[in-house]
C-alpha positions as CSV (number, residue, x, y, z in Angstrom):
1,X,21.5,-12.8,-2.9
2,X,21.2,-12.5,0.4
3,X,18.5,-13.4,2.8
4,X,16.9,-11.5,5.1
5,X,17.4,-11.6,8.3
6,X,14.2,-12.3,10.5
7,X,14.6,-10.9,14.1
8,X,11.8,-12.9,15.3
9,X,13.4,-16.6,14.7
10,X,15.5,-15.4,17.2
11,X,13.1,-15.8,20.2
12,X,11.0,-18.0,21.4
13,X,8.7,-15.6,22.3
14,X,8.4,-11.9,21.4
15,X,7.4,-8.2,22.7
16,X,5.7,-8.5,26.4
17,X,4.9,-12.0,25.5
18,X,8.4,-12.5,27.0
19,X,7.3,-12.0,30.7
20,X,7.3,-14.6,33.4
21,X,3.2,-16.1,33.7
22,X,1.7,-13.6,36.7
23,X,1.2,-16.4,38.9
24,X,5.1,-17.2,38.8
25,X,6.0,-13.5,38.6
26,X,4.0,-13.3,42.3
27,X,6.3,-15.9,44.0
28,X,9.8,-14.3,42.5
29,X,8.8,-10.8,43.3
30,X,7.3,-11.8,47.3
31,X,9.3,-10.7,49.9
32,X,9.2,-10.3,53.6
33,X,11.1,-7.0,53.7
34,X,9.7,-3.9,54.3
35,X,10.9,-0.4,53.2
36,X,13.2,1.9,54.8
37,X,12.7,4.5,52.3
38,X,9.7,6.7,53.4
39,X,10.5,8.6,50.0
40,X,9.6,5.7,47.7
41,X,6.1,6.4,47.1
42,X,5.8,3.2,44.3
43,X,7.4,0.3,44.7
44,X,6.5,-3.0,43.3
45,X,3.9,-3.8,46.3
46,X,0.9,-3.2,43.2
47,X,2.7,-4.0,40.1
48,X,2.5,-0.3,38.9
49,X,3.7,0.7,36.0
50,X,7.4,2.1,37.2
51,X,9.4,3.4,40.7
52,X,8.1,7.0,42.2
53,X,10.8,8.4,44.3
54,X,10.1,12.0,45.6
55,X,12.1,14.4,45.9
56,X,10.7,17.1,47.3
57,X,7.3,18.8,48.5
58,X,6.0,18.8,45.1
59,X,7.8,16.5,42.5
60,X,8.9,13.1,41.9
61,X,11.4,10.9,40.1
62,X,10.2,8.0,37.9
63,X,11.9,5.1,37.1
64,X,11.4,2.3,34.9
65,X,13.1,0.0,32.9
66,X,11.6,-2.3,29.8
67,X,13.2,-5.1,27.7
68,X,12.3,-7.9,25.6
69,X,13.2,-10.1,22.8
70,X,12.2,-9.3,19.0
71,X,8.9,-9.3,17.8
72,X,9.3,-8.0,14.6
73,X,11.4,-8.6,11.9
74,X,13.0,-5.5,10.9
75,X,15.5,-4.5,13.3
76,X,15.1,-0.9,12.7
77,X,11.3,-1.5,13.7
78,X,12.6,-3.6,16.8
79,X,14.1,-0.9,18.4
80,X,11.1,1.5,17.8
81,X,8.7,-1.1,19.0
82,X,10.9,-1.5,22.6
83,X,11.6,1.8,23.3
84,X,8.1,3.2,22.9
85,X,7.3,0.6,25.2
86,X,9.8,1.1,28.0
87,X,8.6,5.0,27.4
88,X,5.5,4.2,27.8
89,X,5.5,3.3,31.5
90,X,6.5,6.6,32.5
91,X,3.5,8.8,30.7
92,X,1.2,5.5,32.4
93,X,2.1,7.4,35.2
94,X,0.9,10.4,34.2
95,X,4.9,11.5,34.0
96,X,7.1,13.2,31.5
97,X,10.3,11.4,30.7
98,X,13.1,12.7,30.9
99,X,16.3,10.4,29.6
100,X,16.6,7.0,28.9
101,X,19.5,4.6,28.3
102,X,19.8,1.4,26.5
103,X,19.7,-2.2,27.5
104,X,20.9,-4.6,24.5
105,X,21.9,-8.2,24.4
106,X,23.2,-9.2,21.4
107,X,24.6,-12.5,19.7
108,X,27.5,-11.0,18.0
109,X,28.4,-14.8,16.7
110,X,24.9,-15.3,15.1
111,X,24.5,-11.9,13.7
112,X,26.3,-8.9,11.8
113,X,26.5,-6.0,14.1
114,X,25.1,-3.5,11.6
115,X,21.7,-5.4,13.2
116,X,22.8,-3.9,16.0
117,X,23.4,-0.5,15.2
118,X,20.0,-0.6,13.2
119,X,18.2,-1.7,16.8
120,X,19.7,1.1,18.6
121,X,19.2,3.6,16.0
122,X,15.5,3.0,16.1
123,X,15.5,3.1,20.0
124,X,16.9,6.5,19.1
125,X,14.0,7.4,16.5
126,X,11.5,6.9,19.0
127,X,13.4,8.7,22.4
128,X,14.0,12.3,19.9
129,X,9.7,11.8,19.3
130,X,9.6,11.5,23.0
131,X,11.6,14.6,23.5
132,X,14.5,12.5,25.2
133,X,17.9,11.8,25.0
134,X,19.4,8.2,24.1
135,X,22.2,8.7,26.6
136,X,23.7,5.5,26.7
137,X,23.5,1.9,28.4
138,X,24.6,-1.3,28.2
139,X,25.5,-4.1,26.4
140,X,26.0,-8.2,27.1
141,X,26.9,-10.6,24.3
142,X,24.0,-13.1,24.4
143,X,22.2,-16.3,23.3
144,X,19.3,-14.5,21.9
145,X,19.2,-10.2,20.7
146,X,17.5,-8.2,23.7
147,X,16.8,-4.4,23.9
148,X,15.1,-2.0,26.0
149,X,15.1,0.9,27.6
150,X,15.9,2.1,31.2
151,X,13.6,5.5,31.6
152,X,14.2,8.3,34.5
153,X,11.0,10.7,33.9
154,X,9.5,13.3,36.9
155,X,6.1,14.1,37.8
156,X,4.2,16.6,40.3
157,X,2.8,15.0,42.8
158,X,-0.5,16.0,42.4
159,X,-0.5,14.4,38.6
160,X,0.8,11.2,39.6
161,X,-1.4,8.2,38.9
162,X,-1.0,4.9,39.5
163,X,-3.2,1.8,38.8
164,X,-5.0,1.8,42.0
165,X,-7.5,4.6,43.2
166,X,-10.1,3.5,41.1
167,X,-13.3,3.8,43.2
168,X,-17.3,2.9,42.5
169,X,-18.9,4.8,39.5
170,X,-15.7,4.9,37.6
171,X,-16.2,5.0,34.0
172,X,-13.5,2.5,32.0
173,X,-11.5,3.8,29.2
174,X,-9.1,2.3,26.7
175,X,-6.8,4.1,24.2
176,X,-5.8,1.8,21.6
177,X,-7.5,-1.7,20.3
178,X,-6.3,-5.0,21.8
179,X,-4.7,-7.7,19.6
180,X,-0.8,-7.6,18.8
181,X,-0.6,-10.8,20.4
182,X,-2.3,-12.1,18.2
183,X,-0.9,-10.4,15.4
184,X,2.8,-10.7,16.3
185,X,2.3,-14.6,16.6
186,X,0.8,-14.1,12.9
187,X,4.1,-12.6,11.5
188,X,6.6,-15.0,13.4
189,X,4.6,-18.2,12.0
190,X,4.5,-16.0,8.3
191,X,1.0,-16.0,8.1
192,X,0.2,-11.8,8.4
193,X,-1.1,-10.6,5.6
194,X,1.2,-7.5,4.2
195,X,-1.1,-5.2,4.6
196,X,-1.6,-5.8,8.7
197,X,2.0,-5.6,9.3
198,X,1.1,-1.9,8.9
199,X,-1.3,-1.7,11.1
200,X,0.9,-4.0,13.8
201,X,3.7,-1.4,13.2
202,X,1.9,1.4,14.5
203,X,0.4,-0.1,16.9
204,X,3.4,-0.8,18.5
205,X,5.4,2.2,18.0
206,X,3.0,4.7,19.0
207,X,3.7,6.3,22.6
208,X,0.8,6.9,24.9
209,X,2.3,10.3,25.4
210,X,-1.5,11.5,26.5
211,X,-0.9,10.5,29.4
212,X,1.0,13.3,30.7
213,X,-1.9,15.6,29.9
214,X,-4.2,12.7,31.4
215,X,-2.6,13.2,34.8
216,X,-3.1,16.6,35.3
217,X,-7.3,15.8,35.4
218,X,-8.2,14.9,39.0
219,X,-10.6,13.2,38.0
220,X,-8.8,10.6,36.2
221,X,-8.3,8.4,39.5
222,X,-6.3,5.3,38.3
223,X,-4.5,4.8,35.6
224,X,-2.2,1.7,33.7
225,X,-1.0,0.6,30.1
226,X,-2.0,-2.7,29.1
227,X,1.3,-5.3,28.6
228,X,2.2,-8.5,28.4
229,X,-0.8,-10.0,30.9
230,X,-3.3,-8.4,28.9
231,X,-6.8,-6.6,29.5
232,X,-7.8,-9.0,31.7
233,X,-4.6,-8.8,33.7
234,X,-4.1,-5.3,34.2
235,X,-7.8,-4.7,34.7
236,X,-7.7,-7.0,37.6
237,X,-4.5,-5.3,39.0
238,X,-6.3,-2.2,39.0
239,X,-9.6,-3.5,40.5
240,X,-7.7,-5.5,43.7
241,X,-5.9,-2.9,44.0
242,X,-8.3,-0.1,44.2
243,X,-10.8,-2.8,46.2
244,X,-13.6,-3.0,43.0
245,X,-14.8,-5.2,41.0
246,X,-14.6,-4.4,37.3
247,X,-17.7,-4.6,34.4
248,X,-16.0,-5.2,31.4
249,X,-18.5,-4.7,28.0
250,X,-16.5,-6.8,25.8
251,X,-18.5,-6.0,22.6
252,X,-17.1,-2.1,23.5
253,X,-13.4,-3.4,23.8
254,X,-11.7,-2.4,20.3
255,X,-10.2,-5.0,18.4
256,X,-7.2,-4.7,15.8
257,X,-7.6,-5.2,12.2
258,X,-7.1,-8.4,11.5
259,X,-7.8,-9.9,14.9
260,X,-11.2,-12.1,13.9
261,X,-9.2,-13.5,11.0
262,X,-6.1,-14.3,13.4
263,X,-8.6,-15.9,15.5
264,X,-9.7,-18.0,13.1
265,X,-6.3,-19.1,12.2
266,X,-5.6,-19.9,15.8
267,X,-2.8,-17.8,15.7
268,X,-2.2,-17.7,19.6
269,X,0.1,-16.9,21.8
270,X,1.7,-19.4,24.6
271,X,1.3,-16.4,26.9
272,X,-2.1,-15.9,26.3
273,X,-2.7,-19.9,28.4
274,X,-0.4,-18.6,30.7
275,X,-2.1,-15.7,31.3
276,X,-5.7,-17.1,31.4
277,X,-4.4,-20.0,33.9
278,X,-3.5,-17.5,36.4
279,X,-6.8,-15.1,35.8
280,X,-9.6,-17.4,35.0
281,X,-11.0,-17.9,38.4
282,X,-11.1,-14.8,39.2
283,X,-13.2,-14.0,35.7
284,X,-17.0,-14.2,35.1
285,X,-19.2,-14.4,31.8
286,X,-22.3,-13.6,31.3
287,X,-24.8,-15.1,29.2
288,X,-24.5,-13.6,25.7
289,X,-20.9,-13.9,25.3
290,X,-18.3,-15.4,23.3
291,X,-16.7,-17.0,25.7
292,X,-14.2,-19.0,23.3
293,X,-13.5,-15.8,21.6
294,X,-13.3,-13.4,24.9
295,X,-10.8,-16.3,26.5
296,X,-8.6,-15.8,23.5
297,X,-8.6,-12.2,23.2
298,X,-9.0,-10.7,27.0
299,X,-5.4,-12.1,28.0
300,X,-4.0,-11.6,25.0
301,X,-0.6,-10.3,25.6
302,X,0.2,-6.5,24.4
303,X,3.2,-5.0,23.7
304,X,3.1,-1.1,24.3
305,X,-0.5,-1.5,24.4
306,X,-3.0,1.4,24.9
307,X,-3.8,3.4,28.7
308,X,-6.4,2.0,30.8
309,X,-8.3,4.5,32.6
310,X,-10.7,4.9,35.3
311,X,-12.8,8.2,35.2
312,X,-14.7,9.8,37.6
313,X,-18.3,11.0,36.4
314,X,-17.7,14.5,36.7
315,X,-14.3,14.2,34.7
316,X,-15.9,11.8,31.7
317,X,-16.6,15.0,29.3
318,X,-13.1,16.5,30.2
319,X,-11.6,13.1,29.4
320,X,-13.5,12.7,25.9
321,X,-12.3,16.2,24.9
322,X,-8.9,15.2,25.5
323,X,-9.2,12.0,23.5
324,X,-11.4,14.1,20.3
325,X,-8.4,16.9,20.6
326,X,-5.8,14.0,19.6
327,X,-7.2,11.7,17.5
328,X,-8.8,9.5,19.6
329,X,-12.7,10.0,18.3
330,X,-13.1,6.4,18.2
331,X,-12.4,5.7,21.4
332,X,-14.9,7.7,23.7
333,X,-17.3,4.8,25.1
334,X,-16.1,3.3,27.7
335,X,-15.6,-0.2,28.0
336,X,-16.7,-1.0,31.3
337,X,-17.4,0.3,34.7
338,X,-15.7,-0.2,38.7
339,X,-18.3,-2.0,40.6
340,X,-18.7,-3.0,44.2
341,X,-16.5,-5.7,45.0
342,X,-18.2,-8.6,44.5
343,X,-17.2,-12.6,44.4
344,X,-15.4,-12.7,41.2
345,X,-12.6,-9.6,40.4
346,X,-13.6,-9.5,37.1
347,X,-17.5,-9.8,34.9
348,X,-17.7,-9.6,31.5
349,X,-20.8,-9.0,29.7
């Protein structure tokens, strides 16, 4: 009988626990050069969530692109997981996408090419949920399998959001629990329980198509999804960004099933040092927390994790009513607040 196959002994590290450490990504991505293209509204001077290019009075083109190397298993599931995510970028922007086209690289002399076809087809799944056509792409025979997603999506100008614009008083939602770090190290060292790949599985292929109708509150004044750098990294883009300081509640911050046992195990990522080494000074505790525990779970890298949002007082009921009309009851208290800028970017209590 045949084995088989397991995706994720393919790569050495899976889902946005792929990227380059921040503090490296900063030096590659640093550049003297300024633009000569008064119509890009977003480039990668913040680190937001995907391109704006407008095109005219009123509208805008968005453009993304996501990839990674398996962190599931399945490859069916693969393909859901990465295209969600590479969708995902664009309704972080409070867009709608539009098309997308693939991005694979695949070891043809390591693995059947049905694999392939079973990647692709659920990339496909996931783009007909989102309303979009799989149009196409490209492919590169490579050392290790790699898909992804290229996304072209629009917005009106006055819904775009971005992950700075966050200002004093903001309230602090999230939209979905933090841990498939934690979890997808679990399955690739075969120690998830079978019951929690369930739970990782939706996790990951959910889109954060609520962000579309989130743009179109003005009250909603910055907005992100949480990746591969974490809670911790994304909130601190947002708060440098937008000149704050951000008051993180962690006993608020919703967890994963699963996650205290993970925890226990030590089932942590590499990315999750990386991450801490290039956050950690700019990070307070306060007395009362779990610092151990918080140091594990803050950076914990996601892979198409949940929105972060910043909420303006007047906008918080609007906002909860939103999240209660789809499903998202338990996810109404915010998890922290935008602060004056203080000495540290970042305070958790």
């Amino acid at each position: 009988m045949t084995e088989p196959i397991k995706l994720t002994q393919y790569s050495k590290g899976g889902g946005c626990g792929c990227k380059i450490a921040p503090a490296v990504l900063e030096q590659i991505v640093r550049t003297n050069s300024t633009s000569l293209f008064p119509s890009l509204l977003v480039g990668n001077e913040t680190a937001d969530d995907a391109a704006v290019y407008q095109i005219n009075d009123s509208e805008a083109i968005i453009s993304t692109t996501d990839f990674f190397l398996p962190i599931v298993d399945d490859a069916f599931d693969f393909g859901r997981v990465a295209a969600a995510n590479a969708i995902s970028d664009v309704y972080a922007m409070g867009g709608t996408p539009m098309i997308a086209i693939a991005i694979l690289g695949f070891p043809v002399d390591k693995l059947p090419v049905e694999v392939a076809q079973q990647i692709l087809e659920g990339g496909r799944s996931i783009c007909k949920e989102a309303g979009i056509p799989l149009a196409g792409g490209h492919t590169i025979d490579s050392a290790d399998p790699i898909f992804g997603l290229a996304v072209t999506g629009r917005a009106t100008l006055n819904h775009l959001k971005r992950n700075i614009g966050a200002e004093e008083g903001d309230a602090l939602y999230l939209t979905k629990p933090i841990g498939t770090g934690l979890l997808s190290t679990a399955l690739k060292r075969g120690v998830l329980q079978e019951g929690h790949y369930e739970v990782l599985i939706k996790q990951l292929t959910s889109i954060n198509k609520l962000g579309e109708q989130l743009g179109q509150i003005k009250g909603v004044k910055s907005m992100t999804d949480v990746t591969g750098f974490g809670l911790l990294g994304h909130a601190i883009e947002m708060a440098e960004g937008s000149g704050v300081s951000i008051s993180l509640n962690y006993t608020a911050i919703p967890k994963m099933e699963g996650v205290d046992e993970y925890l226990k195990q030590r089932t942590i990522p590499d990315a999750t040092y990386r991450n801490w080494n290039s956050y950690n000074s700019k990070t307070q505790f306060g007395k009362g927390v779990n610092v151990m525990e918080a140091f594990t779970v803050l950076p914990d890298p996601q892979t198409n994790g949940g929105l972060l949002l910043a909420v303006a007082p007047e906008s918080r009921a609007e906002v909860e009513a939103l999240f209660t009309a789809n499903g998202l009851g338990d996810f109404l208290e915010p998890i922290g607040s935008c602060v004056e800028r203080g000495e540290k970017v970042i305070y958790v209590g």
